[in-house]
TILUM-333069 format. One record per residue (C-alpha): x, y, z. Coordinates in Angstrom, 2 decimals, always signed. Last residue first. Example, Ala and Ser with C-alpha at 12.3 -4.5 7.8 and 13.67 -1.06 7.14 Angstrom:
<pt><x>+13.67</x><y>-1.06</y><z>+7.14</z></pt>
<pt><x>+12.30</x><y>-4.50</y><z>+7.80</z></pt>
//
This chain:
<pt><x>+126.24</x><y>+123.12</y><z>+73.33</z></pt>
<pt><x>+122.40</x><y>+123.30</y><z>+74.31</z></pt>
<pt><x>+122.42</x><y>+120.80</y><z>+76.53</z></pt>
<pt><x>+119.16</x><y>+120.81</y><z>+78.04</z></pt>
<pt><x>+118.86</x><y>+122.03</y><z>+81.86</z></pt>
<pt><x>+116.97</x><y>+119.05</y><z>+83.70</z></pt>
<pt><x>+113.43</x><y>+120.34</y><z>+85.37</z></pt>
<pt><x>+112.71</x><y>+116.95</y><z>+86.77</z></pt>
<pt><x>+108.93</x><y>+116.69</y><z>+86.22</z></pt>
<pt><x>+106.72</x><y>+116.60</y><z>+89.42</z></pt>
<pt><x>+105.15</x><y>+113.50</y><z>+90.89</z></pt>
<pt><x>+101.18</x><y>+113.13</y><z>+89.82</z></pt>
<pt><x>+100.94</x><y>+109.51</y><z>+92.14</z></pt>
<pt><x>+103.04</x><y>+110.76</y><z>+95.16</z></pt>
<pt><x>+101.74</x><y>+114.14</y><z>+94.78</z></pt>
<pt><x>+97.72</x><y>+113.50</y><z>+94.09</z></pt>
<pt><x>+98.30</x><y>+111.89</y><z>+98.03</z></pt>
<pt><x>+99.83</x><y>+114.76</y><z>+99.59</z></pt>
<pt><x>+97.06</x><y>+117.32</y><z>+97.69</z></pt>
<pt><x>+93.90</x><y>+114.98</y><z>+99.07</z></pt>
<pt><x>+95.61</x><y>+115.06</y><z>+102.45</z></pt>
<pt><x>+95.87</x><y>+119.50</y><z>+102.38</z></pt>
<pt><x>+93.02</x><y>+119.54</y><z>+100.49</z></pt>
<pt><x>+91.08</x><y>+117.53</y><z>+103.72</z></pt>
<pt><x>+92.90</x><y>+119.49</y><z>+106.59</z></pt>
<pt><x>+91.95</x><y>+122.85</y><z>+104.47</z></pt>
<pt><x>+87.96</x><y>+121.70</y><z>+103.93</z></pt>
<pt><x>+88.39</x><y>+120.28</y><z>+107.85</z></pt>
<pt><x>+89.03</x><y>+123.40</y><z>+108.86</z></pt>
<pt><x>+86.10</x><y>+125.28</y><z>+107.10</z></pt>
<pt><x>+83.88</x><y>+123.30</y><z>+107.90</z></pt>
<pt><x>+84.81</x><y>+123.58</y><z>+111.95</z></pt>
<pt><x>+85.46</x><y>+127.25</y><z>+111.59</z></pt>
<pt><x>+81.84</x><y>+127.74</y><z>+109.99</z></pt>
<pt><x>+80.10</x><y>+125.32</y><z>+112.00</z></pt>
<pt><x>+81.40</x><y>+126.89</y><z>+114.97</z></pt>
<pt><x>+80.37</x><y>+130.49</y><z>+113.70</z></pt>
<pt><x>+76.77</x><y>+129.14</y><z>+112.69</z></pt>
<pt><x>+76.03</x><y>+127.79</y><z>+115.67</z></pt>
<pt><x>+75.46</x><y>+123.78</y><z>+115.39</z></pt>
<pt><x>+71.76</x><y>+122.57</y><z>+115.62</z></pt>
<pt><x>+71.44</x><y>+119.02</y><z>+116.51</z></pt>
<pt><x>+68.10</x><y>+117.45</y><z>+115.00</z></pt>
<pt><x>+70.67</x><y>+114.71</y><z>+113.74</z></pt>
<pt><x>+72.72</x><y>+117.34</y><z>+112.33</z></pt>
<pt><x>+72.63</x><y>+120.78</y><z>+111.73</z></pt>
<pt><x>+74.85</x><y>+123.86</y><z>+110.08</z></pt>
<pt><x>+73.92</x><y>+122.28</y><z>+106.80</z></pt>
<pt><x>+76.30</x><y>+124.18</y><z>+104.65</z></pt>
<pt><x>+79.80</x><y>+124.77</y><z>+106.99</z></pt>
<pt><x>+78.84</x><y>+120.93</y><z>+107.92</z></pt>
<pt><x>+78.39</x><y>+119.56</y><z>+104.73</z></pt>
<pt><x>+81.39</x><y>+121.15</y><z>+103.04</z></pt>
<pt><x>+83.86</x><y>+119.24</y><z>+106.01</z></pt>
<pt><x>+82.27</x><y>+116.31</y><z>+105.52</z></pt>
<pt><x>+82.62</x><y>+116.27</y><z>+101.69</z></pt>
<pt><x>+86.38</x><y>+117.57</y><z>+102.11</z></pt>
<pt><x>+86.81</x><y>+115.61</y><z>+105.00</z></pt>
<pt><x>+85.90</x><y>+112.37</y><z>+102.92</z></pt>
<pt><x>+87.83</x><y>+113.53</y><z>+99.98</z></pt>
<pt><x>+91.00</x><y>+113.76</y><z>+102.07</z></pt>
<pt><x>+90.47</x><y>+110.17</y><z>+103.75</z></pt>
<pt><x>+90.47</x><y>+108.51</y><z>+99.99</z></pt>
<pt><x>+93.42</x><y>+110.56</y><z>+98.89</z></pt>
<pt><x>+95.36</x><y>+110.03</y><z>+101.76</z></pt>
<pt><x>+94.22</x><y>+106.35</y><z>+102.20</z></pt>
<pt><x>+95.24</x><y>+105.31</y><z>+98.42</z></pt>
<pt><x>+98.80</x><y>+106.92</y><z>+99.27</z></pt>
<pt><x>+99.47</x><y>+105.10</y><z>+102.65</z></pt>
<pt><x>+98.40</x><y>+101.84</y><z>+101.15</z></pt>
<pt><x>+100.76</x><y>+102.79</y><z>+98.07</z></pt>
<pt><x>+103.54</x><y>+103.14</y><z>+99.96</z></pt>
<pt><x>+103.18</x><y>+100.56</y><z>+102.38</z></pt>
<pt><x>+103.11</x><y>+98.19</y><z>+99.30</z></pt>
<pt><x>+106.16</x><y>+99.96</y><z>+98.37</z></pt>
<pt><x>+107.77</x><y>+99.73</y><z>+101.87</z></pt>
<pt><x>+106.82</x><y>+96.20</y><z>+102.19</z></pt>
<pt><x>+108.08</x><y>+94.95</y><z>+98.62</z></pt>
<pt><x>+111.11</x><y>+96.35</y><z>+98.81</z></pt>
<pt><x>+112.61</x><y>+99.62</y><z>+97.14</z></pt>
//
């Protein structure tokens, strides 16, 4: 692998994670607070709106944890 696509890599990695714990702190003050600025949200948008960017934010945070927690190669043993 070259040193661009790695460092790309790892940019791209360190941003998922980063970006996914940001929507999932955004995304669980919004379906709590319901208001903003003196801006009241209704509680059905807030709601959908929290609640998508908890999934969007899991869904980043997960991609990321993959790339740096990679699964273990289930090899068969050889057992003779």
């Amino acid at each position: 692998m070259s040193y661009e696509r790695r460092a790309n890599t790892q940019y791209r990695t360190s941003m998922d994670i980063v970006m996914g714990i940001f929507y999932l702190f955004i995304g669980g003050l919004v379906f709590f607070m319901k208001s903003f600025a003196n801006v009241a949200i209704p509680a059905a948008i807030a709601y959908i709106l929290g609640g998508m960017m908890i999934v969007g934010g899991g869904a980043r945070l997960y991609r990321g944890l993959r790339v740096v927690f990679p699964k273990k190669d289930n090899q068969p043993t050889d057992n003779g």
